[in-house]
N, C-alpha and C positions, 0 to 999 in steps of 0.2 A: 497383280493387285492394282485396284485404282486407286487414287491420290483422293488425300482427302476432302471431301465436300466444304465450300467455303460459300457463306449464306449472308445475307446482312440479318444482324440483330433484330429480333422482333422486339424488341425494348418495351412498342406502345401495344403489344397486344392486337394487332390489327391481325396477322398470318402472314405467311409465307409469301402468299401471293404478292404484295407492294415488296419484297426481298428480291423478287425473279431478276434475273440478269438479262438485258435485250442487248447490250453493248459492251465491247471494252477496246481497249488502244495506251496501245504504250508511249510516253512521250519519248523524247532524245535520253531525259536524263537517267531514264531506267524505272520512270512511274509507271505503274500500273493502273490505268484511269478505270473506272466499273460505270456503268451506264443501267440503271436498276427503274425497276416501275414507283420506285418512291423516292428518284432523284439521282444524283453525281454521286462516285465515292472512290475513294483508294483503297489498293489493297494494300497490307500495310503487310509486309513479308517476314516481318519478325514474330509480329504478333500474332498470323496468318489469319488474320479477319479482314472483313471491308469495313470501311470508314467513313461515315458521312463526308461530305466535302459542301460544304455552305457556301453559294454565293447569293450575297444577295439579291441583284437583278432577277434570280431566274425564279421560276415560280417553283413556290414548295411542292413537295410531293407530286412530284411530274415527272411521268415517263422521260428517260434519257433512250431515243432509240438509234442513235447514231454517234459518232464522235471521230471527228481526225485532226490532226494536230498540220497546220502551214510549215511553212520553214521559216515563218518568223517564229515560231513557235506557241502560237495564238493555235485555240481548241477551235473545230466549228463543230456545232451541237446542232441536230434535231430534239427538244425538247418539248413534250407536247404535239402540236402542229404547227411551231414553230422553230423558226433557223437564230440561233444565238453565235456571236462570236467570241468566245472566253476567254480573256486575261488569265491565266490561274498562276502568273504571280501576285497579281494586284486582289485577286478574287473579284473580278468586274467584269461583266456582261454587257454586251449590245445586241440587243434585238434587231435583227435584220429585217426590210420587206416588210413590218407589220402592218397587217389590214390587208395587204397587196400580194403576199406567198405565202401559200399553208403545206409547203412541201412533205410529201410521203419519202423524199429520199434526197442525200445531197452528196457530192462528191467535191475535194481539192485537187485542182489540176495541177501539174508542175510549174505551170505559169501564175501561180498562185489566184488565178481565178478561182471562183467559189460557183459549180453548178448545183441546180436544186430543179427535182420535178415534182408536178403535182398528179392528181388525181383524177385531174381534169385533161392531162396530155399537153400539158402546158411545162417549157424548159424553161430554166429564169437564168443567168451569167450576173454575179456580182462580182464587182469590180471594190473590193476591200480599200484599196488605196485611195480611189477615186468617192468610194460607198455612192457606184453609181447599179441600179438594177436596171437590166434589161430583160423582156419575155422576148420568147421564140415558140411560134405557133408550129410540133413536129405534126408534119402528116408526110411520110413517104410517097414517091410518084406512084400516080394508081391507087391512092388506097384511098378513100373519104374519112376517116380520121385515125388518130392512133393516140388510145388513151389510157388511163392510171400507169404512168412512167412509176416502177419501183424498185429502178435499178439505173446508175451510172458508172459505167469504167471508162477511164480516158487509153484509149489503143495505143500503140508505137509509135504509131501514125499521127495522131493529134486527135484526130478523130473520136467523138463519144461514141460509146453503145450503148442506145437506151433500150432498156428492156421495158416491155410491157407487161404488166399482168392478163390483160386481155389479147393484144394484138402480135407479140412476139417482140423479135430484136430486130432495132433500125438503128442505123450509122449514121450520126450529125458531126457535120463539117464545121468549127469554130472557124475557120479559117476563110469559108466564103461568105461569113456574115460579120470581117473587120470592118468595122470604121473608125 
C-alpha cells in the first residue's frame, strides 16, 4: 500500500497545478519545509497537510524550486528566477544577486559558501558573511563553451560537478580560484 497523498489546499479555486510540489528539505529541528508552484509551506504532521508559510520579502505565489537549509540554519531558496536567503525564524528574506543572477540551480558548500548556476553557463560563489558575489566564466579545456549548468554537487574532494543540460558533467576547482 501507498501512504497517503498530501496536496496543498485548493482553498482559492485555482487547481492542483499551483499545489504541485517542485521541492522539500527538512530543517535540524525536524521541519518539514514543501517548496510548491504557489510558494513556501510546512508539512504539519499531525494534521498531515501542507501549510502556507508567508514570508513577506518573497514574492506571492511563486514557484519554490529549490531549498537547503546552511549550518547557521538560514534557508537558501530558488524562488522564481531568483536566489533568496531565509530567516524562518524571523520570517525574513534577502534577495541575493538581484539584477545580476537568475540562477536555474544552487547548491550549500560545507564551507558555507552559496553556489548558483545559470542558464547561460555562468557559476556565481556568494560569499553570505562577506554578501560578496563573484561569476566564474565554466568552459572545460577543449570545449568552446559549456552551458545551462542545472545541477551542482560539491565532491569529497572540494571540487563542484557541474552538470549540464546541454554539455554534460565538468569538475570546478574552488580552490584554484582563492583569493
Amino acid at each position: 500500500d501507498l501512504a497517503p497523498l498530501f496536496q496543498l489546499a485548493d482553498e482559492d479555486g485555482f487547481g492542483s497545478y499551483y499545489g504541485r510540489v517542485k521541492s522539500m528539505v527538512q530543517s535540524a529541528d525536524g521541519t518539514i519545509w514543501v517548496g510548491t508552484r504557489r510558494g513556501l509551506c510546512i508539512f504539519d504532521i499531525r494534521q498531515e497537510r501542507l501549510l502556507p508559510f508567508h514570508v513577506q520579502q518573497l514574492p506571492a505565489w511563486t514557484s519554490v524550486s529549490f531549498m537547503q537549509f546552511d549550518n547557521d540554519g538560514h534557508m537558501w531558496a530558488l524562488v522564481g528566477n531568483q536566489a533568496y536567503m531565509i530567516d524562518v525564524q524571523e520570517k525574513k528574506a534577502m534577495l541575493v544577486g538581484e539584477g545580476q543572477v537568475y540562477p536555474s540551480c544552487m547548491m550549500v558548500a560545507r564551507d558555507g559558501m552559496v553556489w548558483m548556476g545559470d542558464g547561460e553557463g555562468r557559476l556565481f560563489r556568494y560569499d553570505a558573511r562577506n554578501r560578496r558575489l563573484r561569476s566564474y566564466k565554466v568552459c572545460p579545456e577543449g570545449v568552446e563553451r559549456f552551458s545551462g549548468i542545472v545541477s551542482i554537487t560539491e565532491m569529497g574532494t572540494g571540487e563542484l560537478a557541474l552538470v549540464s543540460g546541454d554539455d554534460g558533467v565538468c569538475l570546478f576547482s574552488p580552490e584554484a580560484f582563492r583569493s
